[in-house]
PyMOL CGO cylinders between C-alpha atoms (Angstrom):
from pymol import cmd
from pymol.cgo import CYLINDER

trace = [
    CYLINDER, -2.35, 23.64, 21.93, 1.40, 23.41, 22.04, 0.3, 1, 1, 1, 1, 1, 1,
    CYLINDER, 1.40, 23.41, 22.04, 3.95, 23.70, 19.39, 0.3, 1, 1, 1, 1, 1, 1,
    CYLINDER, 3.95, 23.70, 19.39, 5.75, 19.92, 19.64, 0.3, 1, 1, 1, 1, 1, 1,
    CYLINDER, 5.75, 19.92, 19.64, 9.92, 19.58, 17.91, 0.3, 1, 1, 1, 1, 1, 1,
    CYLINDER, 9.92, 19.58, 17.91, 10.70, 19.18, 14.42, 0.3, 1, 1, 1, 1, 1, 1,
    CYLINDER, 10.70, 19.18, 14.42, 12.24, 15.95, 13.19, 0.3, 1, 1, 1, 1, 1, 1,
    CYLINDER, 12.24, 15.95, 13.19, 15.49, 17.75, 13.52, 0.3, 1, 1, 1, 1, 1, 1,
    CYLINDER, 15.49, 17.75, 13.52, 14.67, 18.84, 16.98, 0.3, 1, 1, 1, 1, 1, 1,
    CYLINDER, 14.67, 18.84, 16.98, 13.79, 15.39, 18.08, 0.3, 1, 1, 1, 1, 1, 1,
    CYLINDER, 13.79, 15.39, 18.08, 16.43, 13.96, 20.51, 0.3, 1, 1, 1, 1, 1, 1,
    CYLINDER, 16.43, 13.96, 20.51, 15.67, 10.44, 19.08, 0.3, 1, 1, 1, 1, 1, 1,
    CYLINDER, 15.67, 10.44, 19.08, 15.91, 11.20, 15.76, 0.3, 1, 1, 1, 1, 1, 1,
    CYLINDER, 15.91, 11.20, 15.76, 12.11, 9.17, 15.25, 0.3, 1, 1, 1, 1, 1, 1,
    CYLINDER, 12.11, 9.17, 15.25, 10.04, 11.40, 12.97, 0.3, 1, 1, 1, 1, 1, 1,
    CYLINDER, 10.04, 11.40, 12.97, 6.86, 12.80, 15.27, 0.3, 1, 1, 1, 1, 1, 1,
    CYLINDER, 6.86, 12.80, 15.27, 3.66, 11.50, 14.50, 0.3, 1, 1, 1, 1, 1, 1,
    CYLINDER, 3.66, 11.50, 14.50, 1.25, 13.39, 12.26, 0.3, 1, 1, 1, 1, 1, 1,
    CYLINDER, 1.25, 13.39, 12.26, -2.73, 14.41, 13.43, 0.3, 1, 1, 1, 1, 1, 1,
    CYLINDER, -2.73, 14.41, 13.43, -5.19, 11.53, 12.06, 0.3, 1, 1, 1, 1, 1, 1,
    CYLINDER, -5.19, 11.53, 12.06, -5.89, 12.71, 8.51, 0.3, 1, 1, 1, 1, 1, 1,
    CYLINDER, -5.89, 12.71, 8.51, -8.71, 10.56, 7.31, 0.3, 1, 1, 1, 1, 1, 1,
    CYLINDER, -8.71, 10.56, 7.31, -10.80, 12.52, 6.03, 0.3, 1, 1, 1, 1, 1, 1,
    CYLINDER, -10.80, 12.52, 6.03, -14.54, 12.68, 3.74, 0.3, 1, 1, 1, 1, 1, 1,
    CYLINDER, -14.54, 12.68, 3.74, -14.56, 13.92, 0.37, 0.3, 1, 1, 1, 1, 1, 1,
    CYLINDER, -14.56, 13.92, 0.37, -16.52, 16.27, 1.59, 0.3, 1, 1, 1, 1, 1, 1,
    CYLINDER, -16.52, 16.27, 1.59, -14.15, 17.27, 4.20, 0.3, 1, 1, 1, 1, 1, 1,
    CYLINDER, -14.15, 17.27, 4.20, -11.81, 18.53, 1.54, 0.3, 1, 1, 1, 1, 1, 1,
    CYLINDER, -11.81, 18.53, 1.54, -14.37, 21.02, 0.74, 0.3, 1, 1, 1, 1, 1, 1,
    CYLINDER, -14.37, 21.02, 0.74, -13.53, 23.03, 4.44, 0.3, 1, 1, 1, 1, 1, 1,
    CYLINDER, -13.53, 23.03, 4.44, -9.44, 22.62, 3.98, 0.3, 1, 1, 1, 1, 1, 1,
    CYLINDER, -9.44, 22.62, 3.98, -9.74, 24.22, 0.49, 0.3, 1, 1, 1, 1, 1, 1,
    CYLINDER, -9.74, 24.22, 0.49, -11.69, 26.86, 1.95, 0.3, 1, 1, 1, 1, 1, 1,
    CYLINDER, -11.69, 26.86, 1.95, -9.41, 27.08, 5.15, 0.3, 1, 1, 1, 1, 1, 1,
    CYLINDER, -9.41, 27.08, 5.15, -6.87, 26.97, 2.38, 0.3, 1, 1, 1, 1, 1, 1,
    CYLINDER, -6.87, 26.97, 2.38, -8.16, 30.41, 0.93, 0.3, 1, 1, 1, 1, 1, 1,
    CYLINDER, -8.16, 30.41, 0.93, -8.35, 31.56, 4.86, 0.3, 1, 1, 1, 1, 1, 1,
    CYLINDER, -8.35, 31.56, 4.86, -12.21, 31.76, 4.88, 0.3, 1, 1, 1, 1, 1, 1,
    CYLINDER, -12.21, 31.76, 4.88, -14.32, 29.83, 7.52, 0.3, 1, 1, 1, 1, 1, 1,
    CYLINDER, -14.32, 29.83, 7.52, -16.72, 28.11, 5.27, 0.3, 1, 1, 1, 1, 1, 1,
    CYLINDER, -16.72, 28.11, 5.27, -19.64, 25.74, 5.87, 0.3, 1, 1, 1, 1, 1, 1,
    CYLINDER, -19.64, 25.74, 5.87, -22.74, 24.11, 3.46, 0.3, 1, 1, 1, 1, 1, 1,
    CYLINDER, -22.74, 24.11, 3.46, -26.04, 25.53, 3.82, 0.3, 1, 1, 1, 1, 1, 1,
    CYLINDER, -26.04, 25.53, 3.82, -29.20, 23.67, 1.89, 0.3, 1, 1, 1, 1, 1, 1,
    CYLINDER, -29.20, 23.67, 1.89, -30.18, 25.83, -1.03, 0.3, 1, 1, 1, 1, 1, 1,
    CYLINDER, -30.18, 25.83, -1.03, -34.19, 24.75, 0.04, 0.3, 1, 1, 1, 1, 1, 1,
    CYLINDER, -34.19, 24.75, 0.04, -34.74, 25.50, 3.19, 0.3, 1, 1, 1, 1, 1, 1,
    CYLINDER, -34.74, 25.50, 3.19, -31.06, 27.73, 4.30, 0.3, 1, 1, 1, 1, 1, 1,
    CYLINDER, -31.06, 27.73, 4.30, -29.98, 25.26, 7.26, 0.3, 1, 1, 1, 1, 1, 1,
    CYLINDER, -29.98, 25.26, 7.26, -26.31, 25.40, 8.12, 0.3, 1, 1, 1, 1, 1, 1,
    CYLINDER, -26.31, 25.40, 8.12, -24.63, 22.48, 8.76, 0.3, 1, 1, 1, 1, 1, 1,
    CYLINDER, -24.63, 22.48, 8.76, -21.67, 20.80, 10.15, 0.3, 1, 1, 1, 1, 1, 1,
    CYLINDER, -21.67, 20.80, 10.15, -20.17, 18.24, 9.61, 0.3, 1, 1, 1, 1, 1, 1,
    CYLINDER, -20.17, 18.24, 9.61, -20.41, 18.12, 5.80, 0.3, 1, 1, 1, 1, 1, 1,
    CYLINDER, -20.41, 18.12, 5.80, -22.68, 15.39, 4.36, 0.3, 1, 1, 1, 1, 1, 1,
    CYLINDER, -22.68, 15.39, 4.36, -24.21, 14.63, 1.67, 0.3, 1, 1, 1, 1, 1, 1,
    CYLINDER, -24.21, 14.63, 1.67, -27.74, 15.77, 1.89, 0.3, 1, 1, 1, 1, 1, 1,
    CYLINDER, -27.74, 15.77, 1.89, -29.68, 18.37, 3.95, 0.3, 1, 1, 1, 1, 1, 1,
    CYLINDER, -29.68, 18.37, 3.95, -29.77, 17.46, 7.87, 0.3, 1, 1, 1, 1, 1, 1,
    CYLINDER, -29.77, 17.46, 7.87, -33.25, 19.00, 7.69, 0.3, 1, 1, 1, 1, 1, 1,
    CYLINDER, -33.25, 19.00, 7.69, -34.79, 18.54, 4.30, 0.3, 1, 1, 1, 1, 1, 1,
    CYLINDER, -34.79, 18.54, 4.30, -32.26, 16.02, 2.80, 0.3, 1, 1, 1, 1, 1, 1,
    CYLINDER, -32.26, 16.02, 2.80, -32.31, 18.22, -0.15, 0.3, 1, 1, 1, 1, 1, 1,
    CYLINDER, -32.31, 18.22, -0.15, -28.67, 17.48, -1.85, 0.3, 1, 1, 1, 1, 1, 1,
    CYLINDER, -28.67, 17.48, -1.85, -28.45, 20.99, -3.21, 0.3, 1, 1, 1, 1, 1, 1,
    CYLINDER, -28.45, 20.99, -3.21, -25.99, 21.85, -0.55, 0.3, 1, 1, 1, 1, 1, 1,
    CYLINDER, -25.99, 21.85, -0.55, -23.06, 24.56, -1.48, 0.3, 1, 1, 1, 1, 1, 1,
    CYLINDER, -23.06, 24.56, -1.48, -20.43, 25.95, 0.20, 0.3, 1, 1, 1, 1, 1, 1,
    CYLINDER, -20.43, 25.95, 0.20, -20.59, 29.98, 2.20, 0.3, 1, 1, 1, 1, 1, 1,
    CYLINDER, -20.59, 29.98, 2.20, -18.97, 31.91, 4.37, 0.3, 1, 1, 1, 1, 1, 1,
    CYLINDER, -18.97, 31.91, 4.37, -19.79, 31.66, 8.03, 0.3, 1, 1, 1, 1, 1, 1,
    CYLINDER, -19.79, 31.66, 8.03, -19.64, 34.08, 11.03, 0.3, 1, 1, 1, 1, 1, 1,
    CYLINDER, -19.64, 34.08, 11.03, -16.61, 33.41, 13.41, 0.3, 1, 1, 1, 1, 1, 1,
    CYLINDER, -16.61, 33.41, 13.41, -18.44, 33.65, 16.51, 0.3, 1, 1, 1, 1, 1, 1,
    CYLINDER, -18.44, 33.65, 16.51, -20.34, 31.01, 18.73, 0.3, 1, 1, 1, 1, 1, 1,
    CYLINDER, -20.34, 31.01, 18.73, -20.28, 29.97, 22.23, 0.3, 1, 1, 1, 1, 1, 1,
    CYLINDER, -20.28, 29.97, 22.23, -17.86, 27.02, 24.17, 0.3, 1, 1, 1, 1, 1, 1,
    CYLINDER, -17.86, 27.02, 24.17, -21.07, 25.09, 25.83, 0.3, 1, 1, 1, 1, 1, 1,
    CYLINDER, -21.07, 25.09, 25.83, -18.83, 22.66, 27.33, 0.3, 1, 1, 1, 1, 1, 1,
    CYLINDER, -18.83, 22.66, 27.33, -15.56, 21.66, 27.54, 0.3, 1, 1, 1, 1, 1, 1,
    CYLINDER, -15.56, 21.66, 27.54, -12.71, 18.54, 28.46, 0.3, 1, 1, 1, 1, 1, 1,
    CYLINDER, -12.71, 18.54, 28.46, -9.49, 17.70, 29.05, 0.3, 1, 1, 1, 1, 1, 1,
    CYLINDER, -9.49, 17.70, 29.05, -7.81, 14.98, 27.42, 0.3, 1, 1, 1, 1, 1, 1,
    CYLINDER, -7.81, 14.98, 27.42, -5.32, 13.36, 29.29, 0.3, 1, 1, 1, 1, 1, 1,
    CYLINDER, -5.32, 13.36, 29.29, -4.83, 10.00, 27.63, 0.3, 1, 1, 1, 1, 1, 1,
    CYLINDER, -4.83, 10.00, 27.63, -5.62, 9.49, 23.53, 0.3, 1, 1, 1, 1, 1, 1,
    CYLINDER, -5.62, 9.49, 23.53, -5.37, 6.22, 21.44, 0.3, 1, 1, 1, 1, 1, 1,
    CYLINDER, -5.37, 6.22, 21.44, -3.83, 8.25, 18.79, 0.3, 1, 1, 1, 1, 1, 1,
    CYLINDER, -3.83, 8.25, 18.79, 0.21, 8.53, 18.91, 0.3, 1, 1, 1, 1, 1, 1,
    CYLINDER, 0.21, 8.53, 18.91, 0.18, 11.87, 17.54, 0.3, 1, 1, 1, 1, 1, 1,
    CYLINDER, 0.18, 11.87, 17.54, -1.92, 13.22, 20.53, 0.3, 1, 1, 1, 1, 1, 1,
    CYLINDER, -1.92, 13.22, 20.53, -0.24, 11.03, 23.35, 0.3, 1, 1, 1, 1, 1, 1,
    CYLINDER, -0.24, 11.03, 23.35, 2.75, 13.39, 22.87, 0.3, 1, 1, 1, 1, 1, 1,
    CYLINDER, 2.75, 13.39, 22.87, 0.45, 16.55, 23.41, 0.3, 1, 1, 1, 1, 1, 1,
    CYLINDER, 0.45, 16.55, 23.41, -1.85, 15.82, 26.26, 0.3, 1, 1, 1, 1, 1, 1,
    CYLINDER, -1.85, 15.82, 26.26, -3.06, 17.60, 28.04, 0.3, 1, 1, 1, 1, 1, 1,
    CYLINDER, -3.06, 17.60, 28.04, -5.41, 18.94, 24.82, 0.3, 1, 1, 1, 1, 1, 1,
    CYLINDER, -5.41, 18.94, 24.82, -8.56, 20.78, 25.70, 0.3, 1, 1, 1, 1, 1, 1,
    CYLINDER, -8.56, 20.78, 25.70, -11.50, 19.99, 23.27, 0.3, 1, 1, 1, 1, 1, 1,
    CYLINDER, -11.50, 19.99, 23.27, -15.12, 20.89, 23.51, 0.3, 1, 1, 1, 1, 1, 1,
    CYLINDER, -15.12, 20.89, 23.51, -18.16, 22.11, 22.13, 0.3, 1, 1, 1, 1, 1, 1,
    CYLINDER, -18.16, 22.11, 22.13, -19.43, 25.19, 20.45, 0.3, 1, 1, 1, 1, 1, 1,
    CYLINDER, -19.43, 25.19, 20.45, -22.61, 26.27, 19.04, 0.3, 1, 1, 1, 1, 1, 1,
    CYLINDER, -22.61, 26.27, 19.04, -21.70, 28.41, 16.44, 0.3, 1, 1, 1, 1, 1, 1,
    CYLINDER, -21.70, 28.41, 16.44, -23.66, 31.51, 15.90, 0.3, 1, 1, 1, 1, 1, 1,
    CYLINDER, -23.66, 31.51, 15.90, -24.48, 30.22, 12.06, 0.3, 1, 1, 1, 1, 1, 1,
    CYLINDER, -24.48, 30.22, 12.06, -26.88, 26.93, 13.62, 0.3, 1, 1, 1, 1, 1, 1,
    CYLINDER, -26.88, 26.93, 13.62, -24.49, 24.04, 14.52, 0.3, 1, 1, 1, 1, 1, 1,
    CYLINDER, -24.49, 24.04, 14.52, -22.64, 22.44, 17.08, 0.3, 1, 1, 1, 1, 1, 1,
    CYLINDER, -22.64, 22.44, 17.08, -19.20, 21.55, 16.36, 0.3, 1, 1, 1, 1, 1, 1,
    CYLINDER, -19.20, 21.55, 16.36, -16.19, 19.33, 18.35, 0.3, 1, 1, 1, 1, 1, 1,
    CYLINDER, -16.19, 19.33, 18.35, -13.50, 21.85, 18.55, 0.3, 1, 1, 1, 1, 1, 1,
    CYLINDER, -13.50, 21.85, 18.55, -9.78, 22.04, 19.63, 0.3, 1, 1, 1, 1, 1, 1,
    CYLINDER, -9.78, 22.04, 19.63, -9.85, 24.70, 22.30, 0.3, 1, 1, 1, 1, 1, 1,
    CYLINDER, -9.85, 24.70, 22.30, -6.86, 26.95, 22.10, 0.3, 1, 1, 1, 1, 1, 1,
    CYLINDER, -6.86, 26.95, 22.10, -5.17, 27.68, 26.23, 0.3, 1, 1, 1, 1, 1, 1,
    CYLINDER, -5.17, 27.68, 26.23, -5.95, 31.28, 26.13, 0.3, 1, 1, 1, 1, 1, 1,
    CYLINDER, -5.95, 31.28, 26.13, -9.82, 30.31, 26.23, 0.3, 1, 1, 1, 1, 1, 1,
    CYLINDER, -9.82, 30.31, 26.23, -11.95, 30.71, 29.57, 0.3, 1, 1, 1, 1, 1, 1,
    CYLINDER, -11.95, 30.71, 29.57, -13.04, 27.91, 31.32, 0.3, 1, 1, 1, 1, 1, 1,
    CYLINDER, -13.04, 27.91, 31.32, -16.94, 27.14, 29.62, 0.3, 1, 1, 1, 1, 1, 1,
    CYLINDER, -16.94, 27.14, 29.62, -19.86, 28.49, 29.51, 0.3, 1, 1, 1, 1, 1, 1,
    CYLINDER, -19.86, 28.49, 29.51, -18.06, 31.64, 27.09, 0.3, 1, 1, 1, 1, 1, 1,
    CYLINDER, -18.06, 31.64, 27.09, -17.86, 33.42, 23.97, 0.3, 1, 1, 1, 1, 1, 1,
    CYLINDER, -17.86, 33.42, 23.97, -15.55, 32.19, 21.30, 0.3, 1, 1, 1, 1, 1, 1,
    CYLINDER, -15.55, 32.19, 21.30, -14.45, 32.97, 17.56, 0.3, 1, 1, 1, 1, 1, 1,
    CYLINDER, -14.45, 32.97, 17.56, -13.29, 29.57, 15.38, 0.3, 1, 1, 1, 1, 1, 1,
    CYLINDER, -13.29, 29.57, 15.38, -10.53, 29.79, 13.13, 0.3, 1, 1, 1, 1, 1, 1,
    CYLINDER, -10.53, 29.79, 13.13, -9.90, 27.03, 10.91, 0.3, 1, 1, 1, 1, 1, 1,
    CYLINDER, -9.90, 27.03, 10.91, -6.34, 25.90, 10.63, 0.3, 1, 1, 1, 1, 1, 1,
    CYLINDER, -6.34, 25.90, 10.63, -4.54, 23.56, 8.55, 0.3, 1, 1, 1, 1, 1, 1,
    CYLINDER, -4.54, 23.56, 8.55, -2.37, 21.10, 10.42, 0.3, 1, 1, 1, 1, 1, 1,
    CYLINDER, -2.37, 21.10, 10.42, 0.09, 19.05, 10.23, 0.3, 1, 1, 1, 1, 1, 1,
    CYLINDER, 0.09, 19.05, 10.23, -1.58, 16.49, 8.10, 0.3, 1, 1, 1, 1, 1, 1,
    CYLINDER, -1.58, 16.49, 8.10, -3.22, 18.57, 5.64, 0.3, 1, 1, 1, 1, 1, 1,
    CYLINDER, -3.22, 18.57, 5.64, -6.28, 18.72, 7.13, 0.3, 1, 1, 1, 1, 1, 1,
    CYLINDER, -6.28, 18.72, 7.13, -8.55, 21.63, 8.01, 0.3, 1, 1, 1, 1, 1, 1,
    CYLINDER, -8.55, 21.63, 8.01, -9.51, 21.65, 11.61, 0.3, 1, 1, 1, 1, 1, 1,
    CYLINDER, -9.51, 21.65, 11.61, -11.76, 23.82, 13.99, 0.3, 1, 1, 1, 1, 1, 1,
    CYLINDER, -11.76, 23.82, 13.99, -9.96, 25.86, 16.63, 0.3, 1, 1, 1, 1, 1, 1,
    CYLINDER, -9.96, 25.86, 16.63, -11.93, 28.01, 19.87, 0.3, 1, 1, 1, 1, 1, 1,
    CYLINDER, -11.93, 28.01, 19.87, -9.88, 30.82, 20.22, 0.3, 1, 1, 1, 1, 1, 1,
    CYLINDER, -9.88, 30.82, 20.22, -10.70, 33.45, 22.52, 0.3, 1, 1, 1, 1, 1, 1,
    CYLINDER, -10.70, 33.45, 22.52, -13.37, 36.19, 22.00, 0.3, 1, 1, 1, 1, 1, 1,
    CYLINDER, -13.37, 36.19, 22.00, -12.37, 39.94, 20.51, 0.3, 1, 1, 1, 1, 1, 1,
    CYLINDER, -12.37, 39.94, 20.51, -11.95, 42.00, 23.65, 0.3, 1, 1, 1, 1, 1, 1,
    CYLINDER, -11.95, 42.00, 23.65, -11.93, 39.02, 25.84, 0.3, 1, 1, 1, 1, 1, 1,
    CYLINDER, -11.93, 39.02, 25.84, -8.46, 38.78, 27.88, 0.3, 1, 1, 1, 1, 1, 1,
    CYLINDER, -8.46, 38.78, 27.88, -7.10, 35.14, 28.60, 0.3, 1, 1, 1, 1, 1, 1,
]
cmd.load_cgo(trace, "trace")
């Protein structure tokens, strides 16, 4: 991911484009949390699955007694892409952007942004969740503890 200029830095003078920031209700839940700095995810009070993305009953047991915990960083990049072309204007003015997936150590398998300093897939990860410029909480592979990039 690559830092992009600041209104004031822009030659044009055109204010940059922000990161799509439609969002779920539910959605909100994981940039409050990101918010606090925790990495936070819903797990079903019946039967303890972990899930991602938010929704509003179980993925399992469609029990709707779903709450909010802490999650382990960890997981593992199980595939990854380059993007070199996007419909959205904010990302046309970043690509290349390298996304993928990762099976998180806590059950799911999320779409993540993949920071540069991550090895090429199959590899250990840890996700951080970031705010960015929209508001929005999003999931970023970053690379492993004691992994060098």
């Amino acid at each position: 991911m690559r830092d992009h200029p600041s209104h004031s830095d822009s030659p044009s003078g055109r204010v940059p484009a922000l990161p799509p920031a439609a969002r779920s209700p539910l959605g909100l839940e994981l940039t409050a949390a990101a918010v606090r700095g925790r990495f936070e995810l819903q797990v079903c009070a019946d039967c303890k699955a972990v899930q991602y993305p938010p929704r509003e009953a179980c993925h399992r047991c469609l029990s709707s007694r779903l709450a909010w915990a802490p999650q382990p960083d960890g997981g593992e990049l199980i595939s990854e892409t380059t993007l070199h072309r996007s419909q959205e204007e904010y990302f046309q003015e970043r690509v290349p952007w390298r996304v993928g997936l990762v099976r998180l150590d806590c059950g799911p398998t999320a779409i993540v942004h993949v920071h540069g300093a991550v090895p090429s897939a199959p590899c250990r990860v840890r996700i951080a969740v970031r705010i960015d410029e929209s508001g929005q909480a999003v999931l970023v592979a970053l690379a492993a503890a004691g992994e060098t990039a």
